[in-house]
C-alpha positions in Angstrom: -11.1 -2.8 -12.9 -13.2 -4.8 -10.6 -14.8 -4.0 -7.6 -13.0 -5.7 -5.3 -9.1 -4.4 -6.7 -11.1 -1.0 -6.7 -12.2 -1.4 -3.4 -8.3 -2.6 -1.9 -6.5 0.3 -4.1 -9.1 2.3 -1.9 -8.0 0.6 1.6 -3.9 0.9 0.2 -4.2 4.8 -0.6 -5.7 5.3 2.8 -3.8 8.4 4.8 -1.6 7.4 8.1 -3.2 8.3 11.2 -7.0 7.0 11.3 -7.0 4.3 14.0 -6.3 0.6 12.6 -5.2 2.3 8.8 -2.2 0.3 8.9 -3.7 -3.0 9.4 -5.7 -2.0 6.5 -3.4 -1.1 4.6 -1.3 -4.1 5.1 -4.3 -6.5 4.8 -4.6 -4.2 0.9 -1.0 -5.3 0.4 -1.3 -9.0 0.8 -3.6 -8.6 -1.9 -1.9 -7.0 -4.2 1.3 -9.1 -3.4 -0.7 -12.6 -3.9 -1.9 -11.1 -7.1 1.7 -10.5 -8.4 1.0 -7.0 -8.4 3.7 -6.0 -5.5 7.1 -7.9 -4.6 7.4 -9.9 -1.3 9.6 -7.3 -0.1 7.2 -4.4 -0.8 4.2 -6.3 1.5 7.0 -6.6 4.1 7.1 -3.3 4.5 3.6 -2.8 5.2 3.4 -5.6 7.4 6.3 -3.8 9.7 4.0 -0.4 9.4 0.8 -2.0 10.0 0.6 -1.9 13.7 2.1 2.0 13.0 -0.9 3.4 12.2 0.9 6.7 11.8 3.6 5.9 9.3 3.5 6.3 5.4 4.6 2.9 4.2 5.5 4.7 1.0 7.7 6.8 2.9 9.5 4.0 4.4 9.7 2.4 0.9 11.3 6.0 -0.3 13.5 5.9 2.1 15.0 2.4 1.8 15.2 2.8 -1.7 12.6 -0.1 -2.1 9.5 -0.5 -4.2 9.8 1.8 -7.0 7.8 -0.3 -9.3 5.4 -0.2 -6.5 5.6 3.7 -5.8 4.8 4.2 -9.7 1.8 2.3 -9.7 0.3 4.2 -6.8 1.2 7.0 -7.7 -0.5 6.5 -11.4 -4.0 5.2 -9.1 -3.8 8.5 -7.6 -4.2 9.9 -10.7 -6.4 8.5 -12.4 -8.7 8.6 -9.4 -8.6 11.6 -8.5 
């Protein structure tokens, strides 16, 4: 993996509650989505969380049955990084 997906699966993983997290998070999203890693539907979750700094995109995603393709492949990152 490169150093910048690295770097942006870093940013997305990042915990709600630090202060501008979900612009972050979103701004990790768009580029996974232009990438063809997440679907447009995914990224427009984030974007409605990102000025939430406070709420778990992945929770919203869990709850609106959304992104479960998505959910895996975080899940996996968190993993294998940790």
């Amino acid at each position: 993996m490169d150093e910048e997906t690295r770097r942006n699966w870093e940013i997305i993983t990042t915990p709600p509650g630090a202060e501008w997290s979900g612009r972050a998070r979103y701004a990790a999203a768009m580029y996974f989505c232009q990438r063809g890693d997440m679907a447009p539907e995914v990224l427009e979750i984030y974007r409605i969380c990102s000025r939430l700094d406070a709420e778990d995109p992945v929770s919203v995603l869990r709850r609106w049955k959304l992104g479960e393709a998505w959910i895996a492949r975080l899940e996996a990152f968190r993993k294998g990084s940790g």
